[in-house]
C-alpha positions in Angstrom: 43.6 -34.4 1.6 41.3 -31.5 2.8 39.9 -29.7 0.0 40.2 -26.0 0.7 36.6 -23.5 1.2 36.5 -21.7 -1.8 34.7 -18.2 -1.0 31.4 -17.7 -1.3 29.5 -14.4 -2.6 28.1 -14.7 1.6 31.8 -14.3 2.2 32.4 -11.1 0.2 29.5 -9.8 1.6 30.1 -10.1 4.9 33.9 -8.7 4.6 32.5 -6.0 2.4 29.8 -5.1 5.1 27.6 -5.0 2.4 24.1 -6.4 1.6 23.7 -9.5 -0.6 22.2 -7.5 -2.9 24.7 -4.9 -3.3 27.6 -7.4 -3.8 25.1 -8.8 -6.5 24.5 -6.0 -8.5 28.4 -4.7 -8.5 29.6 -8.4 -10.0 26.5 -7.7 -12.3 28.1 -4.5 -13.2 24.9 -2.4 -11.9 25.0 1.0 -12.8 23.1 1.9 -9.6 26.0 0.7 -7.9 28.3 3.5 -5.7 32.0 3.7 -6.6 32.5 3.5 -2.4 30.3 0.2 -2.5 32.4 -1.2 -5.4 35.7 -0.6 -4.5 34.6 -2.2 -1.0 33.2 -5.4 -3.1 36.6 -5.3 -5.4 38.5 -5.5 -2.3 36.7 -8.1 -0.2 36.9 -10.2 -3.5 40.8 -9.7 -4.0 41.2 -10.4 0.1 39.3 -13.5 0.1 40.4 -15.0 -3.6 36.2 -15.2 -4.7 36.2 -16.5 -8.2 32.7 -16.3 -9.5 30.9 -19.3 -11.0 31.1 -18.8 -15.0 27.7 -21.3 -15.3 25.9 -20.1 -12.0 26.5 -16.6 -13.1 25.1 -17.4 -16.8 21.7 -18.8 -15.1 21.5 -16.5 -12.3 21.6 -13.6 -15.1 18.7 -15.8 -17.1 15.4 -13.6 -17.9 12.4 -15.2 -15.9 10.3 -13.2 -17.3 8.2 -13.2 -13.4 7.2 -10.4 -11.8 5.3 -10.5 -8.5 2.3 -8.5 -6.5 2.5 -8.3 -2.8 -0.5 -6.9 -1.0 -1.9 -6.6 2.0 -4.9 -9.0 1.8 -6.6 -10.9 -1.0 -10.0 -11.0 0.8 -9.9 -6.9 -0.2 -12.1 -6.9 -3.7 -11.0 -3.6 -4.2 -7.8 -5.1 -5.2 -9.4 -7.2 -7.9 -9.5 -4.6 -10.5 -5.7 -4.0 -9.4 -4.4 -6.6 -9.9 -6.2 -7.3 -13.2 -5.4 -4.6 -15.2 -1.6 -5.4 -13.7 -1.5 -8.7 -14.9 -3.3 -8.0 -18.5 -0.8 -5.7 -19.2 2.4 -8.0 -18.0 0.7 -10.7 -19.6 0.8 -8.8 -23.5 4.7 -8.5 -22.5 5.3 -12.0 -21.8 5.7 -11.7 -18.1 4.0 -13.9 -15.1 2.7 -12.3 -12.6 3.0 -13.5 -9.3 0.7 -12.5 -6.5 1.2 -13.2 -2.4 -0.4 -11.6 0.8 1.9 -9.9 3.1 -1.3 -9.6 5.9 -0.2 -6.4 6.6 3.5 -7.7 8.4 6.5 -6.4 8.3 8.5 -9.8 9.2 6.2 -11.1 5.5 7.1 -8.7 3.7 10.9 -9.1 4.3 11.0 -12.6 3.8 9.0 -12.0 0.4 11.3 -10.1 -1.2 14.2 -12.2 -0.1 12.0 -15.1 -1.6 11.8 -12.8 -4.8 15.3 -12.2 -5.0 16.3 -15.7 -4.6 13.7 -16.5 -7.7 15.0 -14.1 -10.0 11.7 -11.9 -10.0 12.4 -9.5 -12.3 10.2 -6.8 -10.4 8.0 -6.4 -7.6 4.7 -4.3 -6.8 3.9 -4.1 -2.9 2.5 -2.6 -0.2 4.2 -1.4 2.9 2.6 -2.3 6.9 4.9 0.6 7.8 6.7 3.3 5.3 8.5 4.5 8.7 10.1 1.2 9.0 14.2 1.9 8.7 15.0 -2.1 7.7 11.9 -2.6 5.7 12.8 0.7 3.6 16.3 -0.7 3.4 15.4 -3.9 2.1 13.4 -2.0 -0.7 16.0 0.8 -1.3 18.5 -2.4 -1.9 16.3 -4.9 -3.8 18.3 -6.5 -6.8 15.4 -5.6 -9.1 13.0 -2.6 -9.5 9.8 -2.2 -7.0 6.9 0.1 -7.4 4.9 0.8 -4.2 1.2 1.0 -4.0 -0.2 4.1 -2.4 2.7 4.8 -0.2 4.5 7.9 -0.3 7.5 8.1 2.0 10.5 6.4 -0.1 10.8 9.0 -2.8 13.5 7.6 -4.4 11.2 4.4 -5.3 8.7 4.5 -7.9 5.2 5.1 -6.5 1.4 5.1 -7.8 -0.9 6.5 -5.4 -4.4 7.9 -4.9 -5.1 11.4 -3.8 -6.6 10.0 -0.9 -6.5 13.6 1.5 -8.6 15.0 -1.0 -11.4 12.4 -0.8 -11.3 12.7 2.5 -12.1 16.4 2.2 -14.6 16.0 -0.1 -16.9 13.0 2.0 -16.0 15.2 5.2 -17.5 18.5 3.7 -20.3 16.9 2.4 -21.9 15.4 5.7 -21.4 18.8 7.3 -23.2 20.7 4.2 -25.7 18.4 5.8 -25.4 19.7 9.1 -23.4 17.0 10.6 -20.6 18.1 13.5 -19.6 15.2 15.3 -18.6 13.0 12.5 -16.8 9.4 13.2 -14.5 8.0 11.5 -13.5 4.1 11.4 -9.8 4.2 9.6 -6.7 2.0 9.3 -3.4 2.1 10.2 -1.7 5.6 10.2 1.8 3.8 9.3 0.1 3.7 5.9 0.1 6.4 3.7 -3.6 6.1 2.8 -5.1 6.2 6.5 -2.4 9.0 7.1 -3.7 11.0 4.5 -7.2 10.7 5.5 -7.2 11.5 8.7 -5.3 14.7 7.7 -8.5 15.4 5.3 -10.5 14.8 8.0 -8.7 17.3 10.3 -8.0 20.0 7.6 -12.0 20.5 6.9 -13.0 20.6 10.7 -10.4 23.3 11.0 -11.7 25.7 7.8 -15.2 24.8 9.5 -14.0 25.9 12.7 -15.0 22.7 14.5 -13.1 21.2 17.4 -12.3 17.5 16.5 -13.1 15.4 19.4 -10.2 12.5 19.2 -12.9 10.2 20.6 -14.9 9.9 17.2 -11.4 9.0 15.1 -11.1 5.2 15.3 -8.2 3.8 13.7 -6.2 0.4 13.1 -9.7 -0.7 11.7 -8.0 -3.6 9.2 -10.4 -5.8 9.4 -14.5 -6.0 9.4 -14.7 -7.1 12.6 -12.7 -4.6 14.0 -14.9 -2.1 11.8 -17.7 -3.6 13.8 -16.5 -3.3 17.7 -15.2 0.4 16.9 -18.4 1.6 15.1 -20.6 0.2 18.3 -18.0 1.5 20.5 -18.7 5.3 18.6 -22.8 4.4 19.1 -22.4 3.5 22.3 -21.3 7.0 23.6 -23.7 9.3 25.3 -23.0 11.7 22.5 -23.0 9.5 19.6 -21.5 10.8 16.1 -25.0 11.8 13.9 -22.6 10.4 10.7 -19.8 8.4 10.2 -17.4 8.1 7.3 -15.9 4.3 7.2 -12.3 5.6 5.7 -10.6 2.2 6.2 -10.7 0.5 2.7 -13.5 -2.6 2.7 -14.3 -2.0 6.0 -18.3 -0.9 5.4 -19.9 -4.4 6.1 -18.6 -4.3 9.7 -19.9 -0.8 9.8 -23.4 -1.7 8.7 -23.7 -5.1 11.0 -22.7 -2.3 13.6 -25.5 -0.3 12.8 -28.0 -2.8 12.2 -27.6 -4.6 15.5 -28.0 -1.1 17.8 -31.1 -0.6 15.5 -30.2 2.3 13.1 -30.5 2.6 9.5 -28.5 5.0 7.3 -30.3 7.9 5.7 -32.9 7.2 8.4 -31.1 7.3 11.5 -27.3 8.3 10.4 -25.6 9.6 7.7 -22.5 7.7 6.1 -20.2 7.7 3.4 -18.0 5.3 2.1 -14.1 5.1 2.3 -13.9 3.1 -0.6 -16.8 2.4 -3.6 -18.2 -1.0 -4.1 -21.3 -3.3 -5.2 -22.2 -2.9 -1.4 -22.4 0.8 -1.1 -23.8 1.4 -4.9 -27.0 -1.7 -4.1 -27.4 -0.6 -0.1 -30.8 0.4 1.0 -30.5 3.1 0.7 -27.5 3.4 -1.4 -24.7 4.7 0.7 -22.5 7.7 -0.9 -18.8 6.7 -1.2 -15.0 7.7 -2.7 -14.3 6.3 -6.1 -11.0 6.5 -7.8 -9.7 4.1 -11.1 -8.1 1.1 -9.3 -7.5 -0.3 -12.6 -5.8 2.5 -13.7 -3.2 2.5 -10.6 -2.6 -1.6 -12.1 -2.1 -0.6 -15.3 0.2 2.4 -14.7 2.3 0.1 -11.7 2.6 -2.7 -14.2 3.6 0.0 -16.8 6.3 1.7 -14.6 7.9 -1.6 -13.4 8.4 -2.8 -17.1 10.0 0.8 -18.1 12.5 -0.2 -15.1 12.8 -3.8 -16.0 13.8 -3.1 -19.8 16.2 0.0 -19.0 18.3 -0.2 -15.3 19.8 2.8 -16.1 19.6 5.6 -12.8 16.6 7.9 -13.7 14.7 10.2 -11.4 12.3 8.4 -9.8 9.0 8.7 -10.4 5.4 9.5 -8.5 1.6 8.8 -10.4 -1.1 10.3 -8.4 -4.9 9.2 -9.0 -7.6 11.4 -8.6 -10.4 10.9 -5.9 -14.1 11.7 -6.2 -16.9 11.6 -3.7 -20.0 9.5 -5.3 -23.4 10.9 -3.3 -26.2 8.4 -3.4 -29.5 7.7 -1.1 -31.1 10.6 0.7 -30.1 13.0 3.5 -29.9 11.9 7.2 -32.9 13.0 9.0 -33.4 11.8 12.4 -31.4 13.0 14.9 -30.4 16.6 15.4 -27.7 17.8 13.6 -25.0 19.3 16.1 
């Protein structure tokens, strides 16, 4: 005899219009769950005749005591100091963490967390390759367990933990024109992202108190990688009216910047004036020593890791919540003094 299909929590899904996660969390008696969602679920489950697996449940509802990092790249060293400060502070709570490259794609960020989902992670930090993206903020909004994002800023409802990255932008912006500079380029990532975003509007906001036209030509963005740091920054030097200073905004991107420079013969604080999106062991040991924004990295890990626990140990709806870092401008090496300031 043909043994009947019983129905499968796909099933209820599916007749619920629902996400997988959503039917989930309702048979998990959520509290984040809407009464619309579960009556829908409550329905599709009476309909179809879903019995729920007494053992499956019992070991799906297990504590894993995982949590996972998703980041853009690991070749980013800036993200060292990140992650470590993360991972000390899940480690003292008896969690794993879990770390995986998303390489800045949307299509690997998706499949992530539904990778995360199916292992039980118990809570997620990520970036986003696009906070405008409708089904990538979806997927996030309807997770089965708690995310923080790292220095985005347009899902509101989601925890955050984010630099004050317009500010910095100000700061390295006003500093090469106290030094006389006016046509000032700028190598920058992806605008999608909340840090370039922000940036660029730092970079616009001081040109306008100074009363200087920005000339679109010297803002070079999508720069999320070195080499790509390199063609724009010989592309800027290669213009009949070259930028006199640059500031490399794009996190990690200096080295390409500086090969740049190097192979069309310039030296900064000889020839050009730079600053630094992003401090590191290059900028601070650079001859000359090359000014650049600082801000705690390790203090954004250790307040992520600290927020995603909160959530882990008490579900219950709160408001979310937003941590904002403080930038600072670092000023090392001499001024520029070489060609005339414009």
């Amino acid at each position: 005899m043909t043994g009947i299909k019983k129905a499968t929590i796909r099933d209820v899904a599916a007749r619920a219009g629902l996400a997988l996660g959503t039917v989930s969390r309702v048979l998990n008696d959520h509290p984040s769950v809407t009464p619309q969602a579960r009556k829908s679920v409550q329905e599709a489950i009476k309909a179809l005749g879903y019995q729920r697996d007494a053992v499956a449940g019992s070991m799906r509802n297990a504590r894993t005591k995982m949590v996972a990092c998703a980041i853009r790249d690991f070749d980013i060293p800036a993200f060292a100091s990140y992650v470590k400060a993360a991972e000390g502070v899940f480690r003292r709570a008896g969690y794993t963490l879990l770390l995986a490259s998303t390489s800045n794609e949307k299509d690997v960020e998706l499949a992530l967390l539904r990778g995360f989902a199916q292992r039980r992670v118990e809570g997620v930090m990520m970036t986003m390759s696009d906070e405008a993206d409708a089904e990538l903020a979806e997927t996030i909004a309807r997770a089965p367990m708690p995310i923080v994002l790292i220095d985005r800023e347009l899902l509101p409802d989601v925890d955050r933990v984010m630099a004050d990255h317009q500010s910095g932008a100000e700061q390295a912006v006003q500093h090469l024109m106290s030094l006389g500079h006016r046509r000032i380029g700028m190598i920058v990532g992806d605008p999608a992202a909340y840090p370039s975003r922000s940036r660029i509007a730092g970079y616009r906001r001081v040109h306008a108190q100074r009363g200087v036209a920005v000339d679109e030509a010297l803002i070079r963005d999508h720069a999320l990688s070195n080499e790509i740091a390199f063609r724009e920054t010989c592309a800027l030097l290669s213009t009949a009216d070259r930028p006199t200073a640059l500031f490399v905004a794009a996190m990690d991107m200096l080295a390409g910047t500086l090969r740049a420079l190097r192979s069309n013969g310039l030296q900064p604080g000889r020839d050009i004036d730079l600053v630094a999106g992003s401090d590191s062991d290059l900028a601070e040991l650079g001859t000359p020593p090359i000014s650049a924004l600082s801000w705690d990295r390790a203090e954004m890990g250790r307040h992520a890791a600290e927020m995603l626990l909160d959530r882990i140990r008490d579900p219950q709806p709160r408001a979310p919540r937003c941590v904002r870092l403080p930038v600072s401008l670092v000023v090392r090496g001499r001024p520029y003094d070489g060609l005339p300031r414009r």
